[in-house]
Each structure stands twice: as C-alpha cells, then as structure tokens.
C-alpha positions in Angstrom: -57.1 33.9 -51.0 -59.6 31.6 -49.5 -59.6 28.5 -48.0 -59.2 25.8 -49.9 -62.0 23.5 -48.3 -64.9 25.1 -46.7 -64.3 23.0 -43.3 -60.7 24.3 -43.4 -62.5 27.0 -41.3 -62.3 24.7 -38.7 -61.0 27.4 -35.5 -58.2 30.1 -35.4 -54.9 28.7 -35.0 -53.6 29.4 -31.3 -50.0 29.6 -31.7 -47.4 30.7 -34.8 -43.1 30.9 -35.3 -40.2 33.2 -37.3 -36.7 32.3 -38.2 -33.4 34.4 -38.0 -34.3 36.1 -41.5 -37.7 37.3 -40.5 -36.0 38.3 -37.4 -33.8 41.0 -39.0 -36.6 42.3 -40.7 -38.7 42.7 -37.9 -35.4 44.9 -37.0 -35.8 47.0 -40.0 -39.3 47.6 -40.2 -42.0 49.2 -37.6 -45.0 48.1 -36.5 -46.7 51.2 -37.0 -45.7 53.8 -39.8 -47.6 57.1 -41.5 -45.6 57.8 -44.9 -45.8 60.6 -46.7 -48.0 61.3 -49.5 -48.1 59.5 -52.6 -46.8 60.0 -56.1 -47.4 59.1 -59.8 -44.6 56.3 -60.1 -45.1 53.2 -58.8 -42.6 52.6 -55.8 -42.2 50.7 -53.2 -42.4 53.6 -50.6 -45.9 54.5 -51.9 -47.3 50.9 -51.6 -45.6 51.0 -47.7 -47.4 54.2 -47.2 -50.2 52.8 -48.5 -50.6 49.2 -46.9 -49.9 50.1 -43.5 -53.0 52.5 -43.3 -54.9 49.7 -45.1 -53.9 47.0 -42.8 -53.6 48.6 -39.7 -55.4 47.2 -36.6 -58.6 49.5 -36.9 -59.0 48.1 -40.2 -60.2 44.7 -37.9 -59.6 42.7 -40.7 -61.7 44.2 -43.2 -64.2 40.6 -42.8 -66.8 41.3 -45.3 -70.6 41.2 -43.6 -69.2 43.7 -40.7 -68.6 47.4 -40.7 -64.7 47.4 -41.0 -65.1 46.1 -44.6 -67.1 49.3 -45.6 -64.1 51.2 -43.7 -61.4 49.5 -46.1 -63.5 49.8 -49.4 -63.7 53.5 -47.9 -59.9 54.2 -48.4 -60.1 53.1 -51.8 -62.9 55.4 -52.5 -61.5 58.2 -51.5 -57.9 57.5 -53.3 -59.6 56.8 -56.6 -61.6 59.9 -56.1 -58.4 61.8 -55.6 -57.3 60.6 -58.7 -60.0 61.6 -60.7 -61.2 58.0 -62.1 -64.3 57.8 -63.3 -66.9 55.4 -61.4 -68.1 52.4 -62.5 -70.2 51.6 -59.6 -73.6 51.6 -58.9 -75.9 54.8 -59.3 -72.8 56.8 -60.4 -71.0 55.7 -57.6 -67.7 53.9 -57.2 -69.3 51.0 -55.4 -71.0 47.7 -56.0 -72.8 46.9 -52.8 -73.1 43.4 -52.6 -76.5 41.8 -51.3 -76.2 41.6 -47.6 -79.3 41.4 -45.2 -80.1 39.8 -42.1 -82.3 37.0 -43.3 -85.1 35.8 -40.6 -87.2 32.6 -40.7 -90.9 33.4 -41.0 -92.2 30.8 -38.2 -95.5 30.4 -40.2 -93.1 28.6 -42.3 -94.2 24.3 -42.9 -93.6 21.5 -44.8 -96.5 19.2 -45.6 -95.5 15.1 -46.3 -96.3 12.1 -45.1 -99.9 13.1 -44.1 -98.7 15.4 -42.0 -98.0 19.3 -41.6 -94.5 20.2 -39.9 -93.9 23.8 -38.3 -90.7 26.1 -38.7 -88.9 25.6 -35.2 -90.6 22.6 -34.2 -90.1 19.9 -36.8 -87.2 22.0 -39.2 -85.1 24.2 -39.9 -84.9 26.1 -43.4 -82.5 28.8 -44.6 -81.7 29.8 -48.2 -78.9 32.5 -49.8 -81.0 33.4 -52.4 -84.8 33.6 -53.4 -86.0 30.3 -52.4 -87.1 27.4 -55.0 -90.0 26.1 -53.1 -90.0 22.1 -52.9 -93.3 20.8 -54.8 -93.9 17.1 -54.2 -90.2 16.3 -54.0 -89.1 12.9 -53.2 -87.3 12.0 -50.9 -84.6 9.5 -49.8 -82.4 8.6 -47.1 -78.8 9.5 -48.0 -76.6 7.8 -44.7 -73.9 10.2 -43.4 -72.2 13.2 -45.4 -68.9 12.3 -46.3 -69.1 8.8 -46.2 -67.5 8.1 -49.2 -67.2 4.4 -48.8 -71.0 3.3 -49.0 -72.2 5.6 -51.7 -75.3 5.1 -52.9 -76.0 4.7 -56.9 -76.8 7.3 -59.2 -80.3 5.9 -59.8 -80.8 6.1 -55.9 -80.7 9.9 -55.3 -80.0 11.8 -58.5 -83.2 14.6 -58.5 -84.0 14.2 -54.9 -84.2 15.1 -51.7 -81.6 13.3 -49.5 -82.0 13.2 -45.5 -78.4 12.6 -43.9 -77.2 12.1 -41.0 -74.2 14.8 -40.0 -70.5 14.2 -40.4 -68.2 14.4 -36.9 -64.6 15.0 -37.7 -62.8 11.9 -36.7 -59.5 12.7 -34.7 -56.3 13.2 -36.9 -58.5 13.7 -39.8 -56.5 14.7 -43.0 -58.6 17.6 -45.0 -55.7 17.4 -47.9 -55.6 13.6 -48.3 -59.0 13.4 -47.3 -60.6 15.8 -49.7 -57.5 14.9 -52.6 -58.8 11.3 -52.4 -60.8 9.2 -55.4 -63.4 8.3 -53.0 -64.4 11.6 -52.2 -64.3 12.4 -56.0 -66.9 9.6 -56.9 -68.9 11.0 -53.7 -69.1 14.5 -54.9 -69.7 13.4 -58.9 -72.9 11.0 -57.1 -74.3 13.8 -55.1 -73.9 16.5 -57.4 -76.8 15.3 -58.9 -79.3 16.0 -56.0 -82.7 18.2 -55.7 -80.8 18.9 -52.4 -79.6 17.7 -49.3 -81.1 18.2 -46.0 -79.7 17.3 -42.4 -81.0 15.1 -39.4 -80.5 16.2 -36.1 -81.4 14.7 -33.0 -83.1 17.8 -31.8 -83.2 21.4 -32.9 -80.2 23.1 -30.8 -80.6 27.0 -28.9 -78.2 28.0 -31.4 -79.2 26.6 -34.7 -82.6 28.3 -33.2 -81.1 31.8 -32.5 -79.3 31.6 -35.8 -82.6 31.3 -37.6 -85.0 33.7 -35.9 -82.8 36.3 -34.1 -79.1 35.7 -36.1 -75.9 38.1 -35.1 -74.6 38.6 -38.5 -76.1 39.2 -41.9 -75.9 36.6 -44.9 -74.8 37.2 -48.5 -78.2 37.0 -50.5 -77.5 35.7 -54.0 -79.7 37.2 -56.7 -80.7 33.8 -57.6 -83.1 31.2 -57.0 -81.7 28.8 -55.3 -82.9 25.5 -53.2 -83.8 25.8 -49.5 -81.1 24.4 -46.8 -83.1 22.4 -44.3 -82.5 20.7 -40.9 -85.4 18.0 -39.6 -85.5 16.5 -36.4 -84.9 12.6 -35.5 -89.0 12.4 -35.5 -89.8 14.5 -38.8 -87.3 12.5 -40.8 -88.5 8.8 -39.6 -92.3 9.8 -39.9 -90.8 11.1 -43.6 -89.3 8.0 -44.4 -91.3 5.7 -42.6 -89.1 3.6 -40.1 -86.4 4.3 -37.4 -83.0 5.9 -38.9 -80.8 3.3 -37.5 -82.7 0.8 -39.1 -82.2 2.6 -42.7 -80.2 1.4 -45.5 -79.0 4.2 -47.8 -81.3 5.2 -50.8 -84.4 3.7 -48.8 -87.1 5.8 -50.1 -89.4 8.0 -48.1 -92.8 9.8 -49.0 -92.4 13.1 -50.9 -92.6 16.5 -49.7 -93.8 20.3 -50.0 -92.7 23.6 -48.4 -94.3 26.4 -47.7 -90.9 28.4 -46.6 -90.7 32.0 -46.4 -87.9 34.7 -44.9 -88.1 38.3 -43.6 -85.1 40.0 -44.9 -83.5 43.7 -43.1 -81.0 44.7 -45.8 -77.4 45.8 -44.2 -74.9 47.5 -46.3 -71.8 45.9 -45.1 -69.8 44.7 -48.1 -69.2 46.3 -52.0 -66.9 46.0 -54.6 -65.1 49.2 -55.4 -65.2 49.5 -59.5 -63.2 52.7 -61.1 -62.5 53.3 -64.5 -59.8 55.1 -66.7 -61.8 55.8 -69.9 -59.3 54.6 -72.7 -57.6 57.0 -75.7 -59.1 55.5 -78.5 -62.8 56.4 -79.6 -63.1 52.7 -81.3 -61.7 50.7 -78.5 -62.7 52.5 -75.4 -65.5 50.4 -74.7 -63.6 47.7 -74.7 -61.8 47.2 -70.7 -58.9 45.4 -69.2 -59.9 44.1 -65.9 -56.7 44.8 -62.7 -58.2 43.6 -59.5 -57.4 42.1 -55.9 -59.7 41.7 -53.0 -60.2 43.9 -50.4 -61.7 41.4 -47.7 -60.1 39.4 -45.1 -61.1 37.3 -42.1 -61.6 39.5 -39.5 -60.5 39.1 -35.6 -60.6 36.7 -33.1 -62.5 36.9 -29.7 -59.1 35.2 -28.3 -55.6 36.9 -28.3 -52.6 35.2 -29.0 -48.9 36.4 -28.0 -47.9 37.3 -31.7 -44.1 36.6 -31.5 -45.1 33.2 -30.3 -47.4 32.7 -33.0 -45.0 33.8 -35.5 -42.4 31.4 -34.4 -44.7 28.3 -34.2 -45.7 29.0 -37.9 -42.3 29.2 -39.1 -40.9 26.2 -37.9 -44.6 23.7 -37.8 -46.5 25.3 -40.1 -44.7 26.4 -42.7 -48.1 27.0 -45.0 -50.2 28.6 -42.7 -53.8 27.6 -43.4 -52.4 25.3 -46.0 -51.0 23.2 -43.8 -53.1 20.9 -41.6 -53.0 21.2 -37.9 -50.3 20.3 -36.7 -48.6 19.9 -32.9 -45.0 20.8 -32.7 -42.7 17.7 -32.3 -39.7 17.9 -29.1 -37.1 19.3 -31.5 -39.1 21.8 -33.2 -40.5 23.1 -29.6 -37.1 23.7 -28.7 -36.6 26.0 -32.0 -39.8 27.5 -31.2 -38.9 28.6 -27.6 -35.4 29.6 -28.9 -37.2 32.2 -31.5 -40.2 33.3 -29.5 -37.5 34.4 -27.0 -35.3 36.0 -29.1 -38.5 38.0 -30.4 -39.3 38.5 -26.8 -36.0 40.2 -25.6 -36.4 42.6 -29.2 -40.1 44.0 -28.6 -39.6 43.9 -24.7 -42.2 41.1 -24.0 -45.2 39.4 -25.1 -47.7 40.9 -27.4 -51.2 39.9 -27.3 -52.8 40.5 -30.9 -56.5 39.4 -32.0 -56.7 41.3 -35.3 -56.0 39.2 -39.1 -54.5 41.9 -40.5 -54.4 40.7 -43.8 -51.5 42.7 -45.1 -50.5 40.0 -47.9 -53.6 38.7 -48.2 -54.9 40.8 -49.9 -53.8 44.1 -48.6 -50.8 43.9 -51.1 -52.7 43.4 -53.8 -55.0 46.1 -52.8 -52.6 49.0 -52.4 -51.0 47.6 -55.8 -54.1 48.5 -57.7 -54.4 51.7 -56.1 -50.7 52.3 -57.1 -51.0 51.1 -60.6 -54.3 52.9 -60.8 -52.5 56.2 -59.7 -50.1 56.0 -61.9 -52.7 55.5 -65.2 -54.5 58.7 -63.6 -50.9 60.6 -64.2 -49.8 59.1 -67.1 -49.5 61.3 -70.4 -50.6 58.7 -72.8 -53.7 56.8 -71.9 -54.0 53.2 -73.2 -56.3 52.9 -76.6 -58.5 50.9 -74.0 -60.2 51.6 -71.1 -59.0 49.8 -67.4 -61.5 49.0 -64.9 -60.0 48.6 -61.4 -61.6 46.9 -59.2 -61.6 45.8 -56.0 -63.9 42.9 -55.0 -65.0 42.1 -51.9 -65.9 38.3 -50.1 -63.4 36.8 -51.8 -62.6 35.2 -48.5 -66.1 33.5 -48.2 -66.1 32.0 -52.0 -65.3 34.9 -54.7 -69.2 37.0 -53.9 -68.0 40.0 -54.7 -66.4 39.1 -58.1 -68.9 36.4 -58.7 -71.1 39.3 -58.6 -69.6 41.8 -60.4 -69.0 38.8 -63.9 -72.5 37.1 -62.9 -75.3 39.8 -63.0 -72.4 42.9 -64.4 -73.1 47.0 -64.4 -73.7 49.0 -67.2 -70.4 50.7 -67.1 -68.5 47.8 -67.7 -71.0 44.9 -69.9 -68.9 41.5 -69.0 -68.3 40.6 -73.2 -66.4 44.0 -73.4 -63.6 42.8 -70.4 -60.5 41.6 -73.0 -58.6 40.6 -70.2 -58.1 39.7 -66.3 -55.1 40.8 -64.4 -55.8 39.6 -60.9 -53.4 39.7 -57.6 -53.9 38.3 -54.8 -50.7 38.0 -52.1 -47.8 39.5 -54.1 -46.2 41.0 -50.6 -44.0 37.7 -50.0 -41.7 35.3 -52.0 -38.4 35.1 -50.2 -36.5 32.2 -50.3 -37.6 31.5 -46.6 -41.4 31.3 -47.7 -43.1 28.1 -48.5 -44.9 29.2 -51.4 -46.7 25.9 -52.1 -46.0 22.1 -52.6 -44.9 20.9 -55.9 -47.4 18.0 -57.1 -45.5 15.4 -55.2 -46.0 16.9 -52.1 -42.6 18.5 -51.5 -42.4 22.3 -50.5 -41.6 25.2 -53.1 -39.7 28.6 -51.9 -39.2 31.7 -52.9 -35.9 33.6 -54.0 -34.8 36.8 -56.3 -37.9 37.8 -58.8 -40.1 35.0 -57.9 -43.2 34.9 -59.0 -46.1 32.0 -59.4 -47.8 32.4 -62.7 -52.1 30.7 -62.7 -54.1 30.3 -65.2 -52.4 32.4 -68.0 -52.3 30.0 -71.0 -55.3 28.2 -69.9 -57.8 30.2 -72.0 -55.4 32.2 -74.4 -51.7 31.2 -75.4 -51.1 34.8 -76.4 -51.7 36.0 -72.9 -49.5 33.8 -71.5 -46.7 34.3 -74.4 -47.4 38.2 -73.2 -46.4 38.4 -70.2 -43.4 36.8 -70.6 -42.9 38.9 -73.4 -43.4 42.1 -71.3 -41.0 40.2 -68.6 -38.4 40.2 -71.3 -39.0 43.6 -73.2 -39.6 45.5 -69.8 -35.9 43.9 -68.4 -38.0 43.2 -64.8 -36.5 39.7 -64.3 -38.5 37.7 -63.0 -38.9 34.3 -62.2 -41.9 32.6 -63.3 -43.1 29.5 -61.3 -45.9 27.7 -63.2 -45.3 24.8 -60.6 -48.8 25.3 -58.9 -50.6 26.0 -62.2 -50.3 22.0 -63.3 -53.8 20.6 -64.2 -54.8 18.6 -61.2 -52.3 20.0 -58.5 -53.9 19.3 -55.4 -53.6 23.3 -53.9 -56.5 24.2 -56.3 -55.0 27.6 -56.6 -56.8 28.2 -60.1 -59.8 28.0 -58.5 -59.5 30.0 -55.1 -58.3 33.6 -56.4 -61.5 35.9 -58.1 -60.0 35.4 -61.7 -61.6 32.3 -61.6 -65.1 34.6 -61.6 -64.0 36.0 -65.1 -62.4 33.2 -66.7 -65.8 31.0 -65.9 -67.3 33.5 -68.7 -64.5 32.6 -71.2 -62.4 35.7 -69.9 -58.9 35.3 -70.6 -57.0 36.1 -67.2 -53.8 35.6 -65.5 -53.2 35.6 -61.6 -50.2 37.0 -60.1 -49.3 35.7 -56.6 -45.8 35.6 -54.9 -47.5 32.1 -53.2 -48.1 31.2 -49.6 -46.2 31.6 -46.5 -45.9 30.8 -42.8 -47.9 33.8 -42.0 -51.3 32.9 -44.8 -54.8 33.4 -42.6 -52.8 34.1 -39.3 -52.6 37.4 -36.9 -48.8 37.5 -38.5 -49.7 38.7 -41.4 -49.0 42.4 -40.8 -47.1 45.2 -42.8 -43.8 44.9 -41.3 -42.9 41.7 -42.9 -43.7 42.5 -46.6 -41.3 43.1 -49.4 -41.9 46.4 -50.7 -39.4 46.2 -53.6 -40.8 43.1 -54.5 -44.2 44.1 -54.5 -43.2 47.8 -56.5 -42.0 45.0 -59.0 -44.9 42.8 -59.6 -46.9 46.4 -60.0 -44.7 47.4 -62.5 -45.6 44.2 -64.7 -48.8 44.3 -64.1 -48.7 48.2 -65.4 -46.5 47.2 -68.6 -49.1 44.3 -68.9 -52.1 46.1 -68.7 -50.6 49.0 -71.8 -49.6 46.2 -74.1 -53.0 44.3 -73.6 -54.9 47.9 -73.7 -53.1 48.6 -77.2 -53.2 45.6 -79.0 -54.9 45.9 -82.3 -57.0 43.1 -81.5 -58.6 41.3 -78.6 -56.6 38.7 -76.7 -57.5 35.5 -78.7 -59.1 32.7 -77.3 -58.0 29.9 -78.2 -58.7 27.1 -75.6 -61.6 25.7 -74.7 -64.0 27.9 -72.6 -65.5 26.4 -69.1 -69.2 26.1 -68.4 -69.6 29.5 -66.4 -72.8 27.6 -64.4 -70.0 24.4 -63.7 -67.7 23.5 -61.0 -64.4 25.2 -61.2 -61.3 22.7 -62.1 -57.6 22.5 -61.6 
C-alpha cells in the first residue's frame, strides 16, 4: 500500500519495537524456511511456503524501476506457468511491461520569453513522465511558495497558467496528517488544480538536480500520455520572466509569456511489468466476461543504511504503532525504557544484534501476492470452472502511485478489454490483524485493532450494493466468520485508504471492486516486515473468501449491477 502523501517519503525510519506477543512468535517461526511443494487447496502451509521465497532478502524489496522487481514478477511467472493459465500478457506472454526508460535532457533544449532565449542547464531545468505538451505562448505568473496555504491567490489570478514558485522547506515538527487533513490545504489544492502547470525557482541549478537530468541513476516510469513539462528556472530566468526582483513580488503578479522548445533522449529499461494470467471461464456466453483478483507485487526496496532489526522492531511497537502511518515520532522516557526492555529480550533470543537493510515487504504486498497465486492454483485444479473467466493479476508500482494497475485499466490488452472486467477483488496486506496490530484510526483519531476474523472491508458498496451485500453473503453461506470492519471505509476518513490500494485503478472506470486488507501495523513500510511475523491461518482465510467470492461473482446470471454513481476516471480519487 503506498504512502499516503507523496512527501511522506521523507527518509527511512532509523529505529522500530515488538511487544511480548510478537515475542512468542518470533519463537515459533524462522527466519528463513524452504517448504515443500504446493497443493490444489488453499492452506496456510502453501502461502508460508510460498511467501518466504517471495520475501526473502534476495528478493531486495522487489522496488519497481530496479532488477529485483523483474526477479519477483519472475516467481509468479513461472508458478502460473506451472499451472497451466493461460496469458494475458503482452505478445502472448504473461507480462505487461510497464514503460520504463532512462529519460535524458536534450541540452539543445530552450525556452524563449521575455526577449530572450534560455538554455537547458544554464537557465532551467525540464523533465516530463510522459510525451511532453510543449508550452506555446503561455502566460505566466508568479505563484509565492508551494504550500502556503494561507495567502492563496484567486482563481482568476493563475487558473490556465504558468505559476513560478518559490520551494517549500519543511518547518520543524511539521504535521503531514493535520497538515495535509486541514481546510486550508483543501482550498490550496482546489485553487491550483486549475493551473497550465507549476514550475520551481531555485537560487541556482544544484550538481544533483544537474546529474539527475543529463546522466540520472535510475530510470523513470514514462506515461503513455501527453503530459506538461516539470521545469526548474534559476533566481535570474524567473525575474527577467517576470520582470522585477522575487522578493519584491506579490503573488499573482503577472510575468511575460513563454515557449519551449524541450526535447528528451529516452534508453528504454525493462525493469517493472504487471503479471496478467487468465483461467478461461466454463461458459461459451460469459467467458469473455472476467473477474479481476489482484495484489501488487512491488515494494520499496532497501536502504543504503542498516538498522539493528530487533531494535527497530521494538521502537515500532511501542512509538509507532502505524508504521509509516504514524508521523515521526521520538520515543518519550517511559516508552524508552519499554523499548530497551524489548530490544533486550529480543537480543538475548537471536544471540545479538542484527543488522538488516532489506524492506521485505512480506505483508505489504507479499501476502497478497502469494494469495493470488494460491487462489489461482487452486482455479487451475478445480473440477468445475466458473461460467466466467478470472484474470489474475499482479500489478506492479503500486508503491509509486498505482502505474502498474493504472496501466493495465488506462490503455488495457486485448486479452482482457477493460468493459468486460464485472468485478475487482483486490488485496493488499491480508498477513496481519491481531489484536496487538493497529489497524488504522477510527475517524476521531483513536486507534483500531485487530482480533479473531478481522478483516477491514473498502470500497465494496461504493459502486454496487449487490457487491457489498455479496460478500457478506458468502461470509455467511461459506460459515468463515469473519469480522468486517468498515471503520476506514467512511466517506472522508482522513487515512484515504480508498484511494491508496490499485482497486482504486478499476473502480475510476465504473468497475465495481472491493479491497480486502487485514489494516496496518507497527511493521507497515519498515525492514520488520518479514515472513516470520505473519498469520498464515489468517491469511489461508481471507483466500478462501476471496475464492468463494470470485465463483459466486463468476456465476451470477448477470453482471454485478451498478447502481451508484460512477467517478470521473480522468478526476481526483476521493474518500
């Protein structure tokens, strides 16, 4: 699941914590394990078997852009392969690469304005994730700082323009949730969601903004779209743009317009791809019609900076309680004490400290990776086949913003035409939910936890009441027992969970979906996350109603009817 505001990147946590229940499972379960061979039922030895070779440290992460995610999506290929799916990938292939390539600035590059003619590593700046949208005679105004969202300027002032603005500097102690929860910075975004584009001011053109432009490291997602070109101009290109000194500027002061003459040299790299299978349904008539199962097969990689793990663990537990969800926080003189206590105790059981670099992402979204791949197995082995077809897949970049199934829904394959999907079934962390997890914050503020068949419910009434009356249905019929918490599904909750999970991606197009998720936990975007703490019997569980889900859906006489309003698919996802 990714972050829920794109500065919440902001650096690796350093240190995490585990109380006395995570204690006696770290007891109970290795750190490494090779099970043996998988079987047709679901079960919660296969899904062990199968998440600690998917999660395991020379997986690195599985960060999509770099090699290891190719090495993940590679497992999955050759399991569904095993199993005799068909593919529903690319060139008759089970993948979907997505459009990766390392995307240089052309230093003939300029932008003409003001009488003047301004040079690519001089003056500016430019990048651009798709096919740039050149800027013809585009005016241009001066915007003040980004996220200032006490002196915004009106409508009228910068709506179709280019805005110059000065960079934000995080203030100490500054709040993401309140801060990006607050009216103010809802008016701000509403204001400058109606720009041409915005374009930063720097006081000079840094060695590293330089080196990312002409020689970058890491290759960029290229959207198959046109989109409008990112630029940074110096101190001097911006006041010879808008005619006077910046600190002398008031917000909306109007500048002379512009015109670029940008262009990129792209090297495509194939680091990154859905993996799409398909079990072709029973029925001749409703074959081409699919339900969707998916989960995301990325994760965030490794850090450059090893932490002791146990110690990590611990400070999580008792400080942190969310993991990324919770803001940074420094651990108080009682809760160091708890710390120490734990991180000793862990200590004395693995025989010392253990330095670990590697996001392992065994909840997120290993579990709902290797869930797939066990409800997929056990379609391949069933004796009666749906009167539907399934497509499983398994999107990548989820982590950076949903690519891979924005992809997949936005510009769709052959095999699988977007208006023939009936149905979503998406799962993304459905390794946790004990009654020691924080699984979110209820919508006034206090935390929610886990216990005995818990399991959060998003988004499955919000585009078709039958769905949602469905799985409950199955729920009941199927005797699974478990515990729905709709608590983080509530219009406006302040998590945004609806729109940080790739179902999001399909129900944008009208899809109806519904997103599975045992919730968050002290271990969400740490090193912790790691095999040995997951709930396998859980986790067999929430496959098994995914699986009874994904028949009843598959045989219905009907589509799933629709019969809430449908978003605008080019709009802003809402809560």
């Amino acid at each position: 699941m990714f972050a829920r505001h794109s500065i919440a990147a902001v650096g690796a946590m350093l240190t995490i914590v585990l109380p006395s229940a995570l204690m006696a499972q770290a007891k109970e379960l290795p750190l490494k394990y090779s099970g043996p061979p998988t079987k047709a039922d679901i079960s919660a030895g296969d899904l062990m078997t199968r998440l600690y070779k998917f999660a395991d440290d020379s997986m690195m992460g599985r960060q999509v852009g770099t090699e290891y995610n190719n090495k993940g999506t590679a497992y999955i290929e050759s399991e569904v392969r095993r199993m005799g799916l068909k593919p529903g990938g690319e060139n008759g292939t089970y993948f979907q690469n997505l459009p990766f390539a390392t995307r240089v600035l052309d230093s003939a590059s300029t932008i003409t304005g003001a009488g003047q003619t301004f040079k690519a590593g001089v003056d500016f700046l430019a990048a651009s994730n798709g096919t740039p949208k050149q800027f013809v005679d585009a005016p241009v105004v001066f915007g003040g700082t980004v996220l200032d969202t006490v002196n915004i300027p009106s409508l009228e002032q910068i709506k179709g323009k280019l805005v110059l603005m000065k960079p934000f500097v995080i203030p100490p102690g500054f709040d993401q949730a309140k801060f990006f929860g607050s009216e103010g910075y809802k008016r701000y975004t509403a204001v400058y969601s109606t720009v041409l584009a915005a374009a930063l001011i720097a006081p000079e053109l840094s060695p590293a903004a330089l080196q990312n432009a002409f020689a970058p490291v890491r290759p960029a997602f290229l959207r198959p779209d046109e989109l409008p070109l990112n630029i940074t101009v110096t101190n001097k290109m911006a006041e010879a743009i808008l005619g006077g000194p910046i600190s002398e500027l008031a917000k909306g002061a109007a500048g002379k317009s512009i015109t670029s003459d940008v262009h990129f040299k792209d090297d495509p790299k194939q680091v990154g791809r859905n993996v799409i299978a398909i079990l072709e349904g029973s029925d001749p008539k409703l074959k081409g019609e699919f339900v969707a199962i998916g989960a995301h097969n990325d994760h965030v990689g490794f850090s450059r900076r090893p932490a002791d793990h146990d110690s990590v663990k611990a400070f999580m537990e008792i400080v942190m309680p969310q993991g990324a969800d919770n803001p940074r926080m420094v651990a108080s003189p009682e809760q160091a004490v708890k710390v120490k206590a734990i991180t000793d105790s862990l200590h004395a059981l693995h025989g010392g400290a253990r330095a670990d670099s590697i996001y392992n992402g065994a909840d997120d979204d290993g579990s709902g990776s290797v869930s797939v791949l066990e409800i997929a197995e056990a379609f391949a082995n069933a004796k009666v086949k749906p009167k539907r077809s399934v497509v499983f897949v398994w999107h990548t970049g989820e982590e950076l913003g949903m690519l891979g199934s924005g992809l997949f829904t936005d510009h769709p394959l052959p095999s699988v035409p977007r208006d023939s999907i009936v149905a979503q079934l998406n799962m993304d962390m459905v390794g946790r939910g004990r009654s020691t997890d924080a699984t979110g914050e209820a919508k006034d503020g206090s935390l929610l936890h886990g216990g005995k068949g818990y399991l959060q419910l998003v988004g499955s009434r919000r585009l078709s009441t039958e769905l949602g009356d469905l799985v409950e249905k199955v729920n009941r019929d199927e005797k699974l027992g478990f515990n729905f918490d709709y608590s983080i599904d509530a219009n406006g909750h302040p998590q945004n969970i609806y729109c940080r999970s790739d179902h999001w991606s399909y129900a944008k197009w009208g899809i109806p979906v519904v997103f599975m998720t045992t919730g968050g936990h002290a271990d969400y975007h740490q090193l912790t996350d790691e095999p040995q703490y997951i709930d396998y019997d859980h986790m067999a569980d929430v496959a098994h109603l995914v699986y009874a889900l994904a028949v009843r859906v598959g045989n219905l006489d009907h589509r799933i009817i629709v019969d809430q309003p449908k978003p605008d698919p080019k709009g802003p996802c809402k809560q």
